[in-house]
C-alpha positions as CSV (number, residue, x, y, z in Angstrom):
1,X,14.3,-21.3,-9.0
2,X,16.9,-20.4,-6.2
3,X,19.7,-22.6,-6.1
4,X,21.0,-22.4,-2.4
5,X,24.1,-22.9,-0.7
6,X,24.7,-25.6,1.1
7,X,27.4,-25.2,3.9
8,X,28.5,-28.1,4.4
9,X,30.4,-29.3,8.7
10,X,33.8,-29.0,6.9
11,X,32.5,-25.6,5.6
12,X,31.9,-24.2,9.3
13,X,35.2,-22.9,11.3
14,X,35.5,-25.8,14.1
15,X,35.0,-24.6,17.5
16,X,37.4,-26.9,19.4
17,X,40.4,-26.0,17.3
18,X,39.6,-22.3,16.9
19,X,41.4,-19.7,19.2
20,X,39.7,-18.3,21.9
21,X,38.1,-15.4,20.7
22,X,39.4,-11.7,22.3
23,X,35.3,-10.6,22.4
24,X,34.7,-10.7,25.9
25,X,31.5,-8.9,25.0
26,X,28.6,-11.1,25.4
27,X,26.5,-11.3,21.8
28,X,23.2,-9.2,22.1
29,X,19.8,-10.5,20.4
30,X,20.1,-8.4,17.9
31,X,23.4,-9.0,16.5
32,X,22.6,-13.2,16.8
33,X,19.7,-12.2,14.8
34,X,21.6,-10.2,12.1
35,X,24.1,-12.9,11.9
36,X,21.1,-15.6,11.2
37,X,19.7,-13.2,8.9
38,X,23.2,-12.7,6.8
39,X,23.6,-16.3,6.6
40,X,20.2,-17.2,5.3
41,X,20.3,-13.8,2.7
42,X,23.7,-15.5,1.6
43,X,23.0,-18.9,1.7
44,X,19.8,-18.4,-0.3
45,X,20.7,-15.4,-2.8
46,X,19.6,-17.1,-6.1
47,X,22.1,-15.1,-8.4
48,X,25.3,-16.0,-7.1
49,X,23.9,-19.2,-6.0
50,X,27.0,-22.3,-5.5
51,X,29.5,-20.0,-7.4
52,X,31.4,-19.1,-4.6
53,X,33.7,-20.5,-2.1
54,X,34.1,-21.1,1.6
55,X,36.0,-17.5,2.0
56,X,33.7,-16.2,0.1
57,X,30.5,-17.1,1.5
58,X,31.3,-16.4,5.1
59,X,33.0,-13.0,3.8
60,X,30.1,-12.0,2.6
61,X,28.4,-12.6,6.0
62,X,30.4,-10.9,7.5
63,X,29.9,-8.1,5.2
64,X,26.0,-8.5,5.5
65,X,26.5,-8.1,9.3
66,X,28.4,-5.2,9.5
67,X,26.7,-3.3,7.2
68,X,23.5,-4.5,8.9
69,X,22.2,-1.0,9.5
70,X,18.3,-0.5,10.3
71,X,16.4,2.1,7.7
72,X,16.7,5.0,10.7
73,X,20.6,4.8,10.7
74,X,21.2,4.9,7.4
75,X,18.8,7.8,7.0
76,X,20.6,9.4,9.4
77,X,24.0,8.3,8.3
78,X,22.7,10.4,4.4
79,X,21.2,13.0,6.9
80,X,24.9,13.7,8.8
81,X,26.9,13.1,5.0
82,X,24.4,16.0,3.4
83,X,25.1,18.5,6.5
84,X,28.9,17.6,6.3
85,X,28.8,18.6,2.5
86,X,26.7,21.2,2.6
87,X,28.2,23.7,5.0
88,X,26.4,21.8,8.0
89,X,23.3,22.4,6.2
90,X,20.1,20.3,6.8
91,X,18.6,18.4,4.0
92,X,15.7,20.5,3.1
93,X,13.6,17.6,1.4
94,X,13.0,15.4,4.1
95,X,9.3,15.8,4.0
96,X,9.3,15.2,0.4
97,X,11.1,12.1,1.1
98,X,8.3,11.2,3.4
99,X,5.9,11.0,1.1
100,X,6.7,9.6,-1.8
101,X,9.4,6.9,-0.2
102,X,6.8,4.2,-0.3
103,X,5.2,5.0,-3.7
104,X,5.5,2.2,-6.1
105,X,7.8,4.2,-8.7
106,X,10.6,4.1,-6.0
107,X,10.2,1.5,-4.3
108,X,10.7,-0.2,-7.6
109,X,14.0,1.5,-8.7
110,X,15.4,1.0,-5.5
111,X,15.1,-2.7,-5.5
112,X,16.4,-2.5,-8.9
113,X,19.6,-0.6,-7.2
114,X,19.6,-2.9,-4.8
115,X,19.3,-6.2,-7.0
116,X,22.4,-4.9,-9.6
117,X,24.3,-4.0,-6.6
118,X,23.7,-7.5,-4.8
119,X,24.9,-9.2,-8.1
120,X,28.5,-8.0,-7.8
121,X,30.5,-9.3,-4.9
122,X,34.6,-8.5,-4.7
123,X,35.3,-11.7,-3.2
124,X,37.5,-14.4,-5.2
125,X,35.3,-17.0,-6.6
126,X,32.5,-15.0,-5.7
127,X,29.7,-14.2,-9.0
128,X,30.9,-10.7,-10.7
129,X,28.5,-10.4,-13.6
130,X,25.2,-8.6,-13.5
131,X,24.4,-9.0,-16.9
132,X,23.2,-12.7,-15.8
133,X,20.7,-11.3,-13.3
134,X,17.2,-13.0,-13.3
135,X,14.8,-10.3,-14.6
136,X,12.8,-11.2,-11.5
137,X,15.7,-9.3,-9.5
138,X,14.3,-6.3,-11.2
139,X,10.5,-6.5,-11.5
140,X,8.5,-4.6,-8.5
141,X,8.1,-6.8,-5.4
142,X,6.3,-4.6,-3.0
143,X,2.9,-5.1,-1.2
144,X,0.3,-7.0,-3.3
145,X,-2.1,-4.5,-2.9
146,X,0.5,-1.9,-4.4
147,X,0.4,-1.5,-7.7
148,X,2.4,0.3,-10.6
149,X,1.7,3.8,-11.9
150,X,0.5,3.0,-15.7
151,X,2.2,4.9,-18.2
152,X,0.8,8.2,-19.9
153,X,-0.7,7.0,-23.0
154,X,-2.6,4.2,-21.1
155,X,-3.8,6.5,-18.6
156,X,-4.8,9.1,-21.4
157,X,-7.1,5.8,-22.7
158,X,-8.4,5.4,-19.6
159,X,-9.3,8.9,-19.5
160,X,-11.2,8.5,-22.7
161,X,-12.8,5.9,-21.8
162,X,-14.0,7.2,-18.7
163,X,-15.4,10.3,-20.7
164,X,-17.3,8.5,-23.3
165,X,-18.8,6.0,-21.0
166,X,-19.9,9.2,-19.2
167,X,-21.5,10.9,-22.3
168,X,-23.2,7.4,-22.6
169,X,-24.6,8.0,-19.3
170,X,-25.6,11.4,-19.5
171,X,-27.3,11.3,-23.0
172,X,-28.9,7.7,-21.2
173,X,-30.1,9.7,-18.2
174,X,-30.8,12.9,-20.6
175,X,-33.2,10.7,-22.6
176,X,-34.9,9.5,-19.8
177,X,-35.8,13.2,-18.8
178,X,-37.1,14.2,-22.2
179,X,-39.4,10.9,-21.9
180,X,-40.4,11.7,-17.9
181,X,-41.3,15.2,-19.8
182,X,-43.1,14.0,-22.2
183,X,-45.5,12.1,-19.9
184,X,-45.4,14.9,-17.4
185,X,-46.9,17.0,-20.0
186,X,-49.4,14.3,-21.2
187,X,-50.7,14.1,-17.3
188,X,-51.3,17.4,-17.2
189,X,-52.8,18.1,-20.4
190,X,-55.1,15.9,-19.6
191,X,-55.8,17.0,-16.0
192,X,-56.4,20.8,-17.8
193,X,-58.9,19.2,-20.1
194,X,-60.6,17.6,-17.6
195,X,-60.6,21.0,-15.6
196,X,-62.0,22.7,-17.9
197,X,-64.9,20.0,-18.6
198,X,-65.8,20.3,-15.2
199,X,-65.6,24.3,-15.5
200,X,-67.6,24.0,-18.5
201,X,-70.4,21.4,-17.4
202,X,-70.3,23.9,-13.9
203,X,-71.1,26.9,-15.5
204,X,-73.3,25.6,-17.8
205,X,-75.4,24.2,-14.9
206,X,-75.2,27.9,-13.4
207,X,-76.8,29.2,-16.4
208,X,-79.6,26.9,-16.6
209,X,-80.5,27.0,-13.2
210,X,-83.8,27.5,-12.3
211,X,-84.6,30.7,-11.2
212,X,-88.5,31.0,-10.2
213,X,-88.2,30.1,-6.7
214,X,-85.7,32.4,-5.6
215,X,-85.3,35.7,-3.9
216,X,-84.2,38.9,-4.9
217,X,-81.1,38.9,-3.8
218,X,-80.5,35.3,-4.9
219,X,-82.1,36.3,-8.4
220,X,-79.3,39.4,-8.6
221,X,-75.9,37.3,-7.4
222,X,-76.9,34.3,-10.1
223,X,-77.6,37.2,-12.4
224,X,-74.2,38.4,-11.6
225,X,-72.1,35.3,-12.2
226,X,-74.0,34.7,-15.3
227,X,-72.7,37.3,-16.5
228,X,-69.1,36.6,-15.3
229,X,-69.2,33.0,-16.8
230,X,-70.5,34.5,-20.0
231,X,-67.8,36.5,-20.7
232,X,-65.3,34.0,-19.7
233,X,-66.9,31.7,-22.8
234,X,-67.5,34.7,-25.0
235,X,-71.4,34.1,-24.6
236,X,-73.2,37.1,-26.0
C-alpha cells in the first residue's frame, strides 16, 4: 500500500558540476549509514508518498540525518532539559521509566506520537494534513509476541469466567470425593463385618472346644476366656 518515491538521475545533485565541498572531514560509517537510512525512511514513508518535491524530499533528509539521534542521546538530551528546568535537579523517575518503557500501552501511544508527527512536514510541496493518515500509522506495531492490555470490562469477563470454570472444577473434583467416600465406607463396612464373622465363628469354636483331654491349668485359662468371650456377646 506504500506508494514510494522515486528519485529520479535529474533528481540527484550532479557531482561534476557541484562545488567542491568545504567538509574536509572524511564521512564515518555511521553517518553513511544514517544518510542511507534517511533516504529509504523518506523515499518509502507511505503518507506523504509522491506529494512532494525535489527540495523537499532531500530537505527532509537532511532533517532525518541531523536529527538522527540514537535512544541514549535523546534520553539524555530530556535527562540534561529536566535538570536545567528543575534547579539542576535529576529526574526522579528514571526507574519507572525503565520499566514500563517497553509495555505495550506506551509503546503504542508513542508510535501514535510519532506517526501524527511524521505526517506534517514544513517543507513547500511537502504533505501537511494528518487527518489523511492511514489508520495503520496508528495501530500497535511492536513485537508479535507483544500483545495489548485488554480493557476493564473484558478482563472483568475473563475473571468470571475463570471463577465459574473453577467452581465447575471444584464441585467436579468435590463430587468425586463424596463418591471415593462412599466406596471407602462400603470397603470397610464390609471388612468390619467380615471381622466380626471371623470373631464370631472364633469364639464360638473357643466355646465348644473340647475339654476332656486337657490339664488343669489348660481347663482354668479356656474357662477364663470363656468367660471373657461371653460377656463380650452378652452370653449368660
Amino acid at each position: 500500500r506504500s506508494s514510494h518515491v522515486i528519485v529520479a538521475e535529474n533528481e540527484v545533485p550532479p557531482i561534476a558540476t557541484q562545488e567542491k565541498s568545504s567538509r574536509s572531514v572524511k564521512w564515518t560509517a555511521e553517518e553513511e549509514e544514517m544518510l542511507i537510512s534517511g533516504w529509504l525512511t523518506i523515499s518509502n514513508d507511505s503518507v506523504i508518498g509522491n506529494a512532494q518535491t525535489r527540495g523537499s524530499f532531500w530537505g527532509r533528509v537532511t532533517d532525518y540525518f541531523n536529527t538522527g539521534w540514537s535512544d541514549n542521546q535523546i534520553i539524555e538530551a530530556a535527562r540534561l532539559n529536566w535538570k536545567n528546568a528543575h534547579k539542576k535537579k535529576e529526574f526522579p523517575y528514571m526507574h519507572i521509566w525503565e520499566m514500563v518503557k517497553d509495555e505495550p500501552k506506551w509503546v503504542a501511544q508513542i508510535e501514535a506520537q510519532n506517526a501524527s508527527k511524521k505526517a506534517k512536514t514544513s517543507e513547500s510541496g511537502a504533505y501537511t494534513s494528518s487527518s489523511n493518515c492511514d489508520a495503520d500509522e496508528y495501530s500497535y506495531g511492536g513485537n508479535e509476541s507483544e500483545s495489548r492490555p485488554i480493557g476493564q470490562k473484558a478482563a472483568k469477563r475473563k475473571e468470571k469466567r475463570k471463577k465459574e470454570e473453577l467452581n465447575v472444577e471444584f464441585e467436579t473434583r468435590w463430587k468425586r470425593l463424596e463418591e471415593f467416600q462412599a466406596k471407602k465406607l462400603a470397603v470397610l463396612n464390609e471388612i468390619k463385618n467380615k471381622a466380626k464373622d471371623d470373631t464370631l465363628r472364633a469364639d464360638y469354636e473357643i466355646l465348644m472346644k473340647d475339654t476332656t483331654t486337657m490339664t488343669d491349668q489348660q481347663l482354668a485359662i479356656h474357662n477364663h476366656m470363656c468367660s471373657i468371650i461371653k460377656a463380650r456377646h452378652d452370653i449368660p
